[in-house]
PDB file of N, CA, C, O and CB in Angstrom:
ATOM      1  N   UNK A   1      91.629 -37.775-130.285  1.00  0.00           N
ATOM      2  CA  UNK A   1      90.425 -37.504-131.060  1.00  0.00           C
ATOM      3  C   UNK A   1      89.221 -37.284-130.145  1.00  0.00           C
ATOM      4  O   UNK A   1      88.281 -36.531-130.400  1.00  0.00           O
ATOM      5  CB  UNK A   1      90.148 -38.655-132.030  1.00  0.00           C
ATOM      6  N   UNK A   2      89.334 -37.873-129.284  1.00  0.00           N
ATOM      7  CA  UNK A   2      88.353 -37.618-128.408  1.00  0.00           C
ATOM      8  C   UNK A   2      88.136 -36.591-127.359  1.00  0.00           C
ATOM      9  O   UNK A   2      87.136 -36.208-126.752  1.00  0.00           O
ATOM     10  CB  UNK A   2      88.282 -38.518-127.922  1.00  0.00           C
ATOM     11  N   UNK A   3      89.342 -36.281-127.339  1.00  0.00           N
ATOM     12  CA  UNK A   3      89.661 -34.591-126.924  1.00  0.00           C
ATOM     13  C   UNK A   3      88.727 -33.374-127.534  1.00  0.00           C
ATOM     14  O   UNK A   3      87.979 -32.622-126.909  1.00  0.00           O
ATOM     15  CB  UNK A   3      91.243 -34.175-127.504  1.00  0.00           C
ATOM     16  N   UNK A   4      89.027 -33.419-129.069  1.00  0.00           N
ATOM     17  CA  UNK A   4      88.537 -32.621-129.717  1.00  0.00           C
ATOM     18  C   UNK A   4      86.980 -32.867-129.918  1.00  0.00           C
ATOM     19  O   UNK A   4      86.364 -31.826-130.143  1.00  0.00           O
ATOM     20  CB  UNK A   4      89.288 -32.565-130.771  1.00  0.00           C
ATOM     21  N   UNK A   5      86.336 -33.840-129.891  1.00  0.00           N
ATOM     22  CA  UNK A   5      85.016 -34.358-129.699  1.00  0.00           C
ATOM     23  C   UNK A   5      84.277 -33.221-128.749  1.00  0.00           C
ATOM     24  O   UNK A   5      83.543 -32.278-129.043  1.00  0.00           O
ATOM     25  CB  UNK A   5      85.079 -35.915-129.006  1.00  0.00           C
ATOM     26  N   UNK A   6      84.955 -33.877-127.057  1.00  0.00           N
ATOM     27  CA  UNK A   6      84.399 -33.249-125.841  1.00  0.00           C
ATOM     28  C   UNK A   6      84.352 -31.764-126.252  1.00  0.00           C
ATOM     29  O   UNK A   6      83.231 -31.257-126.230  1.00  0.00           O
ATOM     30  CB  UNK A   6      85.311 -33.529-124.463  1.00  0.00           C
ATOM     31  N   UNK A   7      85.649 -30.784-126.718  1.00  0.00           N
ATOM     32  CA  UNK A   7      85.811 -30.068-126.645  1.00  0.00           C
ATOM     33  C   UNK A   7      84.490 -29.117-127.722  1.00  0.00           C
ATOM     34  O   UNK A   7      83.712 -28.167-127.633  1.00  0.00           O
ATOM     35  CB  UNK A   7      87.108 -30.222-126.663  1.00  0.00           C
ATOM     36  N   UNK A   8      84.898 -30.063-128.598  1.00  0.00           N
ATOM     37  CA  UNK A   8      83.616 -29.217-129.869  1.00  0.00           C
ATOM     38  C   UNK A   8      82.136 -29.624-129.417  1.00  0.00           C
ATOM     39  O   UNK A   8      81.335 -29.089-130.183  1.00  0.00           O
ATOM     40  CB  UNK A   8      83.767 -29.951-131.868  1.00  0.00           C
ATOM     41  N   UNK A   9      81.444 -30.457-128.347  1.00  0.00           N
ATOM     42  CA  UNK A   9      80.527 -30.483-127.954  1.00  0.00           C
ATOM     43  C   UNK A   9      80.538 -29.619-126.708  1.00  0.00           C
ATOM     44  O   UNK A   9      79.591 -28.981-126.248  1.00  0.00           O
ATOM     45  CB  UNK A   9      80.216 -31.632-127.944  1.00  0.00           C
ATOM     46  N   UNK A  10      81.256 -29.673-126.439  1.00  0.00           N
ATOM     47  CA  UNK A  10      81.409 -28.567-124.733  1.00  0.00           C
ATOM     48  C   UNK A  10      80.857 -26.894-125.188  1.00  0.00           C
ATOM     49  O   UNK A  10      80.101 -26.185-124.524  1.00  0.00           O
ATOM     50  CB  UNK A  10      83.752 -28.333-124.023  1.00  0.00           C
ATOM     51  N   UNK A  11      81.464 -26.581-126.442  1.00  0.00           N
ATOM     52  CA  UNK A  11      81.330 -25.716-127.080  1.00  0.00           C
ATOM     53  C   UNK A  11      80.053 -25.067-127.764  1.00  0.00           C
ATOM     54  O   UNK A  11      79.637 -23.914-127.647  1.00  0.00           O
ATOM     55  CB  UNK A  11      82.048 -25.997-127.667  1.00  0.00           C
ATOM     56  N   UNK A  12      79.588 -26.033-128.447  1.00  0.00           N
ATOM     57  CA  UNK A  12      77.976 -26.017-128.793  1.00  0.00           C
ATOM     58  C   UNK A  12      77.156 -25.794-127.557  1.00  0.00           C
ATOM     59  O   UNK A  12      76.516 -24.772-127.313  1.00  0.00           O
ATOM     60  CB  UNK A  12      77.447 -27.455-129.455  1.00  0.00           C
ATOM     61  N   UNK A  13      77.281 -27.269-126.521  1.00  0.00           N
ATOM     62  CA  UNK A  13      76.052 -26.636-125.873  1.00  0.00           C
ATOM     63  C   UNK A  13      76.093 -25.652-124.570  1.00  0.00           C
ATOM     64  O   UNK A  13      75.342 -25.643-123.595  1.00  0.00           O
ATOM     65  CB  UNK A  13      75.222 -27.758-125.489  1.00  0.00           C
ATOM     66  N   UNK A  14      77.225 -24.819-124.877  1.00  0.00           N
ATOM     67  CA  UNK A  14      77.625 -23.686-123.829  1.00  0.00           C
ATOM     68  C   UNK A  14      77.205 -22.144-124.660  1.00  0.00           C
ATOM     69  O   UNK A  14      77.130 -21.056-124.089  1.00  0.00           O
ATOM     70  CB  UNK A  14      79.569 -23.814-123.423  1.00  0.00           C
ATOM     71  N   UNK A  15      76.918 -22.440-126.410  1.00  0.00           N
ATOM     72  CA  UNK A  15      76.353 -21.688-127.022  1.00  0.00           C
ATOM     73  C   UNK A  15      75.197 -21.513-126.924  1.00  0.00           C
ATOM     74  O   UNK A  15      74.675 -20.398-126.895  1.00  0.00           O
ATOM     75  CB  UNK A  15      76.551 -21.799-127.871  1.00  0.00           C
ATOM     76  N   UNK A  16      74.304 -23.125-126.825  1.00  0.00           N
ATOM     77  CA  UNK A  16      73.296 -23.554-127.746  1.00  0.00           C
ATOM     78  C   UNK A  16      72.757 -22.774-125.883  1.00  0.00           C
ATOM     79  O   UNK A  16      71.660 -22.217-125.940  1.00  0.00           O
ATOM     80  CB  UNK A  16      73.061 -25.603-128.683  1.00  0.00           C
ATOM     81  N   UNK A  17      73.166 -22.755-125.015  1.00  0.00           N
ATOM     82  CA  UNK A  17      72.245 -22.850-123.809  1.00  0.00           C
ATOM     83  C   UNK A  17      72.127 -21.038-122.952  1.00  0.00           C
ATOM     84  O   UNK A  17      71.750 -20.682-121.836  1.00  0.00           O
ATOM     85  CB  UNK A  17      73.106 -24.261-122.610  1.00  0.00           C
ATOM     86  N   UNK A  18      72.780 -20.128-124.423  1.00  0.00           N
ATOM     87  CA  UNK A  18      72.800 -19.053-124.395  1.00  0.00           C
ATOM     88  C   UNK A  18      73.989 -18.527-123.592  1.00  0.00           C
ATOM     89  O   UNK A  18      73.901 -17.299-123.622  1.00  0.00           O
ATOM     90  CB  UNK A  18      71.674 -18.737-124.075  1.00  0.00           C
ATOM     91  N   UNK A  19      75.088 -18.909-122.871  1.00  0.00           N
ATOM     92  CA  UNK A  19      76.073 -18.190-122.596  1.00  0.00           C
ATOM     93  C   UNK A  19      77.013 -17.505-123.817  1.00  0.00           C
ATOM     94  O   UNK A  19      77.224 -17.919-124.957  1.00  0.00           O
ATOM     95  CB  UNK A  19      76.745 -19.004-121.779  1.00  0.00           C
ATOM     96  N   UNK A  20      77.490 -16.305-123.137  1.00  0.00           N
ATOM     97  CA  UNK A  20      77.821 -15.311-123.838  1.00  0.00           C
ATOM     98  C   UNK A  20      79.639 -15.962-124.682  1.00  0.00           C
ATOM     99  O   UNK A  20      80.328 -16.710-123.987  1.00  0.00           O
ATOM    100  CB  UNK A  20      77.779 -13.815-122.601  1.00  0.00           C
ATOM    101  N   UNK A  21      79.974 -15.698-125.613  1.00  0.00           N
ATOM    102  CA  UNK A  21      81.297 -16.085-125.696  1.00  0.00           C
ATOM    103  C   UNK A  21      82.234 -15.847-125.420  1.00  0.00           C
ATOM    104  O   UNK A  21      83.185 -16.555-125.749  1.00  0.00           O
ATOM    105  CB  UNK A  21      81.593 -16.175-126.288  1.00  0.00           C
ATOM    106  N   UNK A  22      82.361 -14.823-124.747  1.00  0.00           N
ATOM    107  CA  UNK A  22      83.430 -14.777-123.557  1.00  0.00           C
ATOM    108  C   UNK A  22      83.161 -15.942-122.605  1.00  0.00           C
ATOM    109  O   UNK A  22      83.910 -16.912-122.490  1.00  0.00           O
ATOM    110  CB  UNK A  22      83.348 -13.340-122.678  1.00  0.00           C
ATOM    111  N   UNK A  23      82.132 -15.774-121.998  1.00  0.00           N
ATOM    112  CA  UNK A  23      82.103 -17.026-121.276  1.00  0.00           C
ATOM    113  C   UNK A  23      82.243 -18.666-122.050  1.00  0.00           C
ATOM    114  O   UNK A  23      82.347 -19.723-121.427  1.00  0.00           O
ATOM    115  CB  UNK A  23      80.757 -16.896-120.576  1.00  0.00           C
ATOM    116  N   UNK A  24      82.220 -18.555-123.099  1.00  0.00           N
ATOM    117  CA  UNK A  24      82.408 -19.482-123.622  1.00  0.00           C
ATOM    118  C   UNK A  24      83.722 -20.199-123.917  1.00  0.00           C
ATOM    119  O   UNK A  24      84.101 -21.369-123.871  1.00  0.00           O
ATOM    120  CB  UNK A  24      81.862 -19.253-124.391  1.00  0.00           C
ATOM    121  N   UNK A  25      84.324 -18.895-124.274  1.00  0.00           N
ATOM    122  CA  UNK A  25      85.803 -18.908-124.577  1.00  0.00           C
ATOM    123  C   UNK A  25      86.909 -19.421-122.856  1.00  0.00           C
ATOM    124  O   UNK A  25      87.825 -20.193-122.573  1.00  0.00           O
ATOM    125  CB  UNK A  25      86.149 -16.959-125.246  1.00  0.00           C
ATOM    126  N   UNK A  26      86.208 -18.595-122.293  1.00  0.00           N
ATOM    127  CA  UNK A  26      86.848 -18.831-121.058  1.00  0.00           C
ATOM    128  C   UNK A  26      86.726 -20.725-120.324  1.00  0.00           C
ATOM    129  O   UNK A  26      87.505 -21.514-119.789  1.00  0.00           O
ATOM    130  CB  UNK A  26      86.015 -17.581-120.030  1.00  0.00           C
ATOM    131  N   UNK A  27      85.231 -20.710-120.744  1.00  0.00           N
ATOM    132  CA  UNK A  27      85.019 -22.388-120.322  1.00  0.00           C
ATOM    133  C   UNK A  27      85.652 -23.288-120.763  1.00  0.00           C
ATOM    134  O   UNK A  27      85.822 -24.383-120.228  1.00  0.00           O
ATOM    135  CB  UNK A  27      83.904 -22.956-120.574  1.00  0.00           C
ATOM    136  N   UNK A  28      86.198 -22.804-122.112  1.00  0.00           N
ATOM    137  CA  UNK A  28      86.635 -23.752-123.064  1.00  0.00           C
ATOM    138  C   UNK A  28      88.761 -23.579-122.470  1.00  0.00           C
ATOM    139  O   UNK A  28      89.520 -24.545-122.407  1.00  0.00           O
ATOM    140  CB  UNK A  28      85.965 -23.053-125.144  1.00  0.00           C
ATOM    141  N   UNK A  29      88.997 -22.695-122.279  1.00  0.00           N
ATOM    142  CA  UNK A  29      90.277 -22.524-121.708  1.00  0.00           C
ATOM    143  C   UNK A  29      90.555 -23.073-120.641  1.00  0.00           C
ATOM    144  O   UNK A  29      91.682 -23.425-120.293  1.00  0.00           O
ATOM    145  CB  UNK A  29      90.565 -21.428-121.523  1.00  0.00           C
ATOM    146  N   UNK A  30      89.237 -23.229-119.846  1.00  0.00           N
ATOM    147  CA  UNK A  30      89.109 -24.275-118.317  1.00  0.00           C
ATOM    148  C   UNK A  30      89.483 -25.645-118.395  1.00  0.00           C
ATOM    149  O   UNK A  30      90.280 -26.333-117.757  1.00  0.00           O
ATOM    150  CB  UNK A  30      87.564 -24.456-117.737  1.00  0.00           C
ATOM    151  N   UNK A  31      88.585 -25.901-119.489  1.00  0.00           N
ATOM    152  CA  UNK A  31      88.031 -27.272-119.972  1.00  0.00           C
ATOM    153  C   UNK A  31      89.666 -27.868-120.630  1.00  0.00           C
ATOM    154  O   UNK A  31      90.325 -28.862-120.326  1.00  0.00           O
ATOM    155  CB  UNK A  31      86.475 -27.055-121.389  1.00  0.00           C
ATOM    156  N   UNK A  32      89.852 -27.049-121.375  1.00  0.00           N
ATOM    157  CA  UNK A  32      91.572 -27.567-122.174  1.00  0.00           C
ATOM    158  C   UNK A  32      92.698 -28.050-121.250  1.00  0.00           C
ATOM    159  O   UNK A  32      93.604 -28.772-121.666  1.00  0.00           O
ATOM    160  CB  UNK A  32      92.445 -26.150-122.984  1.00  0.00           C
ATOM    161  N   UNK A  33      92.610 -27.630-119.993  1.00  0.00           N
ATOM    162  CA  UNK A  33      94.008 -27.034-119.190  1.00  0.00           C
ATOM    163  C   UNK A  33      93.222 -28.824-118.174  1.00  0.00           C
ATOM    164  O   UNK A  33      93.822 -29.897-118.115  1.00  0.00           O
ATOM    165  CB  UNK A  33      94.035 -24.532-118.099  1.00  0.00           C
ATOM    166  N   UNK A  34      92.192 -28.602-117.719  1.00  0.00           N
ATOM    167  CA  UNK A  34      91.608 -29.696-117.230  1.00  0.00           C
ATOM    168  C   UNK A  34      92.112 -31.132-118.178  1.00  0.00           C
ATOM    169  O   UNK A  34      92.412 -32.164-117.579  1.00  0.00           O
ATOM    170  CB  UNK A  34      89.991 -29.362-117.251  1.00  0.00           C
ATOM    171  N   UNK A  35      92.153 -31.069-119.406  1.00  0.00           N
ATOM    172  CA  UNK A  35      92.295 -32.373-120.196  1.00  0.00           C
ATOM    173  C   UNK A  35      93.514 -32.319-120.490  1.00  0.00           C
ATOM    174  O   UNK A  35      93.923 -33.479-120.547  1.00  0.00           O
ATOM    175  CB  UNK A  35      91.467 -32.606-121.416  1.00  0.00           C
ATOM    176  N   UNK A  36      94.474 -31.464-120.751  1.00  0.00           N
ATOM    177  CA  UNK A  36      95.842 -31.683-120.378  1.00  0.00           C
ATOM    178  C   UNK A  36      96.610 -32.258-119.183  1.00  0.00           C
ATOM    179  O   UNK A  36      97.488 -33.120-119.178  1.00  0.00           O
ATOM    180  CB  UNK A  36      96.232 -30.710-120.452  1.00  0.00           C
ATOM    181  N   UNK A  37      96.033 -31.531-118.115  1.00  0.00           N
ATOM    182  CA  UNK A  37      96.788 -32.032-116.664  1.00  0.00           C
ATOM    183  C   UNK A  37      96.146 -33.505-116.424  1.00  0.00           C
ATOM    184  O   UNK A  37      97.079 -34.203-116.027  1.00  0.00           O
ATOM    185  CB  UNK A  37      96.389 -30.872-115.135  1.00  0.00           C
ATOM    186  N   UNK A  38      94.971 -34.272-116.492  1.00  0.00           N
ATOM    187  CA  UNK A  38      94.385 -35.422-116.871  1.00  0.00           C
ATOM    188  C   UNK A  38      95.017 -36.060-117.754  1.00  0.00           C
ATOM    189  O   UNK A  38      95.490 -37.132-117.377  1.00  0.00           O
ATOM    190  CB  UNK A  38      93.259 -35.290-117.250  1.00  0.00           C
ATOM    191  N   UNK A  39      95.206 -35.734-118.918  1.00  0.00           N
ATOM    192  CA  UNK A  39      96.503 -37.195-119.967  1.00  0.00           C
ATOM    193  C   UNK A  39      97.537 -36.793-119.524  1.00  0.00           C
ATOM    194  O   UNK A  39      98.330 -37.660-119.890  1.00  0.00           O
ATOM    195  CB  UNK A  39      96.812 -37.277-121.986  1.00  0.00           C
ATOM    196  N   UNK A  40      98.249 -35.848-118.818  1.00  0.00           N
ATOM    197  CA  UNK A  40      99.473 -35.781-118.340  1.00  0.00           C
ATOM    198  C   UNK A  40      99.104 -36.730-117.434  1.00  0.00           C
ATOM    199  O   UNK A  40      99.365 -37.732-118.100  1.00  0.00           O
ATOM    200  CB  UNK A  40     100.068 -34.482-117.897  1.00  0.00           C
ATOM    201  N   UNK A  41      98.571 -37.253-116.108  1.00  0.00           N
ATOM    202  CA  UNK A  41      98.728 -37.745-115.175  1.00  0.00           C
ATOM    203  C   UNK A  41      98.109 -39.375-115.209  1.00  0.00           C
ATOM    204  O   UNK A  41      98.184 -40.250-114.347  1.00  0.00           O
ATOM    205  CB  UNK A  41      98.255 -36.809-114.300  1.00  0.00           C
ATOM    206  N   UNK A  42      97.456 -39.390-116.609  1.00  0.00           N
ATOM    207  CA  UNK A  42      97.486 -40.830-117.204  1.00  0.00           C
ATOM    208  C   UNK A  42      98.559 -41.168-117.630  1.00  0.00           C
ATOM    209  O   UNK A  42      98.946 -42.290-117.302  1.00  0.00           O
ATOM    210  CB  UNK A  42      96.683 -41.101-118.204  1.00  0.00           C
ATOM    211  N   UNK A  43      99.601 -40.164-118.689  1.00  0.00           N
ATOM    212  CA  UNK A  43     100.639 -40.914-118.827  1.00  0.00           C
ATOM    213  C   UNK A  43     101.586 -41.440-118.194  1.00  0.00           C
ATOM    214  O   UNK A  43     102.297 -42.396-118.504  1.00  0.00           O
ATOM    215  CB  UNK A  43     101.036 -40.595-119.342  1.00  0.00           C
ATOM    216  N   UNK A  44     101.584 -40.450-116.807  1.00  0.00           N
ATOM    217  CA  UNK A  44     103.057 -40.875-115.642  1.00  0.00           C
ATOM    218  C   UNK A  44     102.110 -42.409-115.101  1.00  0.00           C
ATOM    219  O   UNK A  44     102.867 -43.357-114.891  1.00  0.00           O
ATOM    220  CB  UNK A  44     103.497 -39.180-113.721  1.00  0.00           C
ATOM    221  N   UNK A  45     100.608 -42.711-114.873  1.00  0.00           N
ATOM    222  CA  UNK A  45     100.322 -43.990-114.479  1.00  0.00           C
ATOM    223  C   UNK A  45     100.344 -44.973-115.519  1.00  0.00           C
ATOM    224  O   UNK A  45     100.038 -46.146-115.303  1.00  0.00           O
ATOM    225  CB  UNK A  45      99.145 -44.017-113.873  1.00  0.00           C
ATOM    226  N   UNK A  46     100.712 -44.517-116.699  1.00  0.00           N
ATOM    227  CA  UNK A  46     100.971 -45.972-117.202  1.00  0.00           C
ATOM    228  C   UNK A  46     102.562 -45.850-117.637  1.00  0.00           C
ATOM    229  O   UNK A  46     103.053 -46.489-118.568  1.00  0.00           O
ATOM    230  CB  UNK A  46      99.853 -46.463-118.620  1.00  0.00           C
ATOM    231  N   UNK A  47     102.978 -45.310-117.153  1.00  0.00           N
ATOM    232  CA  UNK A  47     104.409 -45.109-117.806  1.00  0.00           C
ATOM    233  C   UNK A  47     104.883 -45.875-116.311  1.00  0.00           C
ATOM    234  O   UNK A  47     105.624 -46.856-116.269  1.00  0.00           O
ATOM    235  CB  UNK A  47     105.082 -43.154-118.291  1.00  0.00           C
ATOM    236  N   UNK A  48     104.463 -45.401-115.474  1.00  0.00           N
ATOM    237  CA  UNK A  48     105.379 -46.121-114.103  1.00  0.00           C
ATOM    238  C   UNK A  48     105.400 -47.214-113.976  1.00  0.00           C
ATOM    239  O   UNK A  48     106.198 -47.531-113.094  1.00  0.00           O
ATOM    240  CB  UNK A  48     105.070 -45.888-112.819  1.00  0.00           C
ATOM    241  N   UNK A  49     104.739 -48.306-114.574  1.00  0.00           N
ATOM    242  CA  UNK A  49     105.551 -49.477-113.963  1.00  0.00           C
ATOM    243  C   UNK A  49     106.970 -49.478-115.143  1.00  0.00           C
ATOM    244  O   UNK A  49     107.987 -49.998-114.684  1.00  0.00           O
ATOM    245  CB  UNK A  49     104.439 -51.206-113.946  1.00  0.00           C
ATOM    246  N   UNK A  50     107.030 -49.128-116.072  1.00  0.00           N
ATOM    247  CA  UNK A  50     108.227 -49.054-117.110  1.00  0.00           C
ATOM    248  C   UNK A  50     109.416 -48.118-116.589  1.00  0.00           C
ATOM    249  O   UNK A  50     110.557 -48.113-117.051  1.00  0.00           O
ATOM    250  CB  UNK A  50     107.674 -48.436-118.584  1.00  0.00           C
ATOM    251  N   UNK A  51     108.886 -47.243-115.428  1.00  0.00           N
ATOM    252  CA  UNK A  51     109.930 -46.584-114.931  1.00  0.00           C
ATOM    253  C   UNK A  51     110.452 -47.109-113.453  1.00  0.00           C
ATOM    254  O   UNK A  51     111.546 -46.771-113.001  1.00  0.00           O
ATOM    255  CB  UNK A  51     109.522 -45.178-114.928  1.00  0.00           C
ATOM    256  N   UNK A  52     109.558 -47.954-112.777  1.00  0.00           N
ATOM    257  CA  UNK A  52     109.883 -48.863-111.943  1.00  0.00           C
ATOM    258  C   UNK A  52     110.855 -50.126-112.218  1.00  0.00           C
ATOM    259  O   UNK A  52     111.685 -50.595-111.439  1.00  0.00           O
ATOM    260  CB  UNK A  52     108.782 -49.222-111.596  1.00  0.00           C
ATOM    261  N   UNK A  53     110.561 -50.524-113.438  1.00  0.00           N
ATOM    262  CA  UNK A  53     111.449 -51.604-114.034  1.00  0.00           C
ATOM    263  C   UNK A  53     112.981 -51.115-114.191  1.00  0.00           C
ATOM    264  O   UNK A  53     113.962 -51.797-113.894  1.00  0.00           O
ATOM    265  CB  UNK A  53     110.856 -52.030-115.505  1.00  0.00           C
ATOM    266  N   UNK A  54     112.995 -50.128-114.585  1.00  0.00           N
ATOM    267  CA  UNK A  54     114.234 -49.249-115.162  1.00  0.00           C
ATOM    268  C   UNK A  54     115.342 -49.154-113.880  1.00  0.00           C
ATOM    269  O   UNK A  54     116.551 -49.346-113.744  1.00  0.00           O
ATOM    270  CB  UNK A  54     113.649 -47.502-115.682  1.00  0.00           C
ATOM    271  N   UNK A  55     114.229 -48.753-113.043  1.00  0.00           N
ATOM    272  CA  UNK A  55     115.001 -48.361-111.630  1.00  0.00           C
ATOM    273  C   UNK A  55     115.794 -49.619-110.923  1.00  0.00           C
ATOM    274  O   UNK A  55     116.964 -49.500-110.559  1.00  0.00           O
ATOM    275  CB  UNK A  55     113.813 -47.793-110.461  1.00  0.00           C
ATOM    276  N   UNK A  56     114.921 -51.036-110.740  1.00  0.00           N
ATOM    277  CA  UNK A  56     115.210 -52.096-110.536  1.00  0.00           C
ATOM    278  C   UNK A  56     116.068 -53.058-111.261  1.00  0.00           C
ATOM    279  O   UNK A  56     116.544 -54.032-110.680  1.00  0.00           O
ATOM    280  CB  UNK A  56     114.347 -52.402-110.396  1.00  0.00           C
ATOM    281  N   UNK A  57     116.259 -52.839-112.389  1.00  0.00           N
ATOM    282  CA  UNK A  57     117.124 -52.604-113.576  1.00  0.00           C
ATOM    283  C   UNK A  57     118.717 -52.105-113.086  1.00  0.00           C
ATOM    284  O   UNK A  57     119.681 -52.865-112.991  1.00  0.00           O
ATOM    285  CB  UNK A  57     116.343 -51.391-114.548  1.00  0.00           C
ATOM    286  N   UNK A  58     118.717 -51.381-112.949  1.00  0.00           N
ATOM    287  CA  UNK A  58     119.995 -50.318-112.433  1.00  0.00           C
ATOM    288  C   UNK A  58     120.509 -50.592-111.439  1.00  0.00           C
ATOM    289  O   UNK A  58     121.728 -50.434-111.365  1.00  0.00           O
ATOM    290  CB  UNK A  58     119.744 -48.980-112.154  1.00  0.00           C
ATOM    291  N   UNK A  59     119.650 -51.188-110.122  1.00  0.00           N
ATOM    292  CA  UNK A  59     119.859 -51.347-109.087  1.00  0.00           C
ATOM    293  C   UNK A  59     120.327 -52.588-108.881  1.00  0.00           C
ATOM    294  O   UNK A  59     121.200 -53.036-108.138  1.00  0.00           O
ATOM    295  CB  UNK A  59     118.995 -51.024-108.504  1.00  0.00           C
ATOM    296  N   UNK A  60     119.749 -52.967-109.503  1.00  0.00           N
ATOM    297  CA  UNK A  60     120.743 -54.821-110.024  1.00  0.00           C
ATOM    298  C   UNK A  60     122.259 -54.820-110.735  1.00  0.00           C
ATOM    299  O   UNK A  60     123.321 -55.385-110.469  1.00  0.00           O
ATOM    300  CB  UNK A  60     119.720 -55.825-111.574  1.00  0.00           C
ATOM    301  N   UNK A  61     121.844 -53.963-111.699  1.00  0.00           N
ATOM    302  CA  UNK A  61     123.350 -53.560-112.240  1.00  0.00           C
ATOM    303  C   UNK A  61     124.573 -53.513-111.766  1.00  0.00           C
ATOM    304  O   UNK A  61     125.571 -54.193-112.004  1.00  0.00           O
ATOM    305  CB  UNK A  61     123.419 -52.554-112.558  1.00  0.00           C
ATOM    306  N   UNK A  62     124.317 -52.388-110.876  1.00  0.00           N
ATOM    307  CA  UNK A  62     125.115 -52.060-109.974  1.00  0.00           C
ATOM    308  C   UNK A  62     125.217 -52.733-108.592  1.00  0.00           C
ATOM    309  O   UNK A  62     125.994 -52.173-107.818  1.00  0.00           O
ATOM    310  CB  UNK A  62     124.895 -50.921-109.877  1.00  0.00           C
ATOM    311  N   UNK A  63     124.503 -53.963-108.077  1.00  0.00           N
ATOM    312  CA  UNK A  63     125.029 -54.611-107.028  1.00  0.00           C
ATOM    313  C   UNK A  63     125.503 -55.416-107.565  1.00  0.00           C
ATOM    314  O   UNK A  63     126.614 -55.553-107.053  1.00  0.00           O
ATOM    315  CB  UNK A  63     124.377 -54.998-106.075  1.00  0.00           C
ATOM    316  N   UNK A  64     125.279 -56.610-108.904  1.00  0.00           N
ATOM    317  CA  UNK A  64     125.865 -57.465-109.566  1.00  0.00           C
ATOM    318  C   UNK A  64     127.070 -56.791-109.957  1.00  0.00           C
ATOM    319  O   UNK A  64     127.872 -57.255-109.147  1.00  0.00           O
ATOM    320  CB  UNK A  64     125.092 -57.985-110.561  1.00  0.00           C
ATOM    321  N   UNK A  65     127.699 -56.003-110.671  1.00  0.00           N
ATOM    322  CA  UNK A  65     128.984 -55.596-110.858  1.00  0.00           C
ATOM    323  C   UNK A  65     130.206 -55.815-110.406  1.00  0.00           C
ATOM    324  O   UNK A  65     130.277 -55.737-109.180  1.00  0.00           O
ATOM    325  CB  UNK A  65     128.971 -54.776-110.755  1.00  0.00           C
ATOM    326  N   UNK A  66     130.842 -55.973-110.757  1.00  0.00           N
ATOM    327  CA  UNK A  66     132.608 -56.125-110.126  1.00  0.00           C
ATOM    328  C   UNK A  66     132.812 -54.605-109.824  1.00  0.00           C
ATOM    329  O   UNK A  66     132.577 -53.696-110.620  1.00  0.00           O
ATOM    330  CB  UNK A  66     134.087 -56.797-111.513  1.00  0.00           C
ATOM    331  N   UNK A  67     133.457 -54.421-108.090  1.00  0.00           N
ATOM    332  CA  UNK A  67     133.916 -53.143-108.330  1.00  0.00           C
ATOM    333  C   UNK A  67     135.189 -52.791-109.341  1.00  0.00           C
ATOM    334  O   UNK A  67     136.030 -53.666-109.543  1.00  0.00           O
ATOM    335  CB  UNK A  67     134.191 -52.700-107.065  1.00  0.00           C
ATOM    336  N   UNK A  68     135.284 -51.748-109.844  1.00  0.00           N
ATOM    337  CA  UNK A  68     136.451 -51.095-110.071  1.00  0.00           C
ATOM    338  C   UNK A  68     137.597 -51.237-109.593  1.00  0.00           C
ATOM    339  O   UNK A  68     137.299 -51.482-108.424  1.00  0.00           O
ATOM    340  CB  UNK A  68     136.331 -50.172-109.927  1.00  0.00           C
ATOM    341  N   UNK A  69     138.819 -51.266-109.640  1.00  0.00           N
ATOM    342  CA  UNK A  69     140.079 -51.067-108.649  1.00  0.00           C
ATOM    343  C   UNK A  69     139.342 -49.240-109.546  1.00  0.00           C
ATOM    344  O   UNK A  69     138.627 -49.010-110.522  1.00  0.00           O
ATOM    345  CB  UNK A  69     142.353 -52.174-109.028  1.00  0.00           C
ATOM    346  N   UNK A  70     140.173 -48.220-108.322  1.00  0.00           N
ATOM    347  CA  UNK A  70     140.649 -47.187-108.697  1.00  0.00           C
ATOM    348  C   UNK A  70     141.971 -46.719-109.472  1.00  0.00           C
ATOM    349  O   UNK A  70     142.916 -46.814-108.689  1.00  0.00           O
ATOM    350  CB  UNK A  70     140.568 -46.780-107.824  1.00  0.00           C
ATOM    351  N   UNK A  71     142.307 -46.333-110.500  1.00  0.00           N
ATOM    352  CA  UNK A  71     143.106 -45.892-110.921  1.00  0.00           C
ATOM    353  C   UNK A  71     143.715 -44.668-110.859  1.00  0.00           C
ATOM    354  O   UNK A  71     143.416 -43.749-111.621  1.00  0.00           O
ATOM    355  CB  UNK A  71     142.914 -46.125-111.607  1.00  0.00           C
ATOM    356  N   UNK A  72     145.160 -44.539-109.376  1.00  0.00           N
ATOM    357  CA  UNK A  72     144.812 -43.240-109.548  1.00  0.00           C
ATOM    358  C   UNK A  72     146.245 -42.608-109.983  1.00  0.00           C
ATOM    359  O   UNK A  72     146.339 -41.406-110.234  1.00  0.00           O
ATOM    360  CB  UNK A  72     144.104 -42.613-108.198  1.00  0.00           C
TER     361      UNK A  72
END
């Protein structure tokens, strides 16, 4: 929600301050791609310690384990 906030104020005062709408349009295509790659790279920092766990997780797994005999 707050995406769309920035975005619809970014918008106004890129009007209100007389740029043309092309240029407007274009700022606003800047501005989008900017707040995407930003919550993309919030989500991998809060997602990583849950993907750190996972890993350490596995890695336990598999040293605690009984090997296999092979069956061949």
């Amino acid at each position: 929600m707050l995406e769309v906030m920035f975005v619809l104020a970014f918008f106004m005062a890129l009007l209100l301050t007389g740029i043309s709408l092309l240029g407007v349009i274009a700022a606003l295509a800047v501005a989008a791609l900017l707040l995407v790659f930003g919550g993309l790279f919030v989500l991998v920092i809060k997602l990583l310690p849950w993907l750190a766990l996972a890993i350490v997780v596995v890695w336990l797994y598999r040293a605690l384990r009984k090997p296999q005999p092979h069956r061949y």
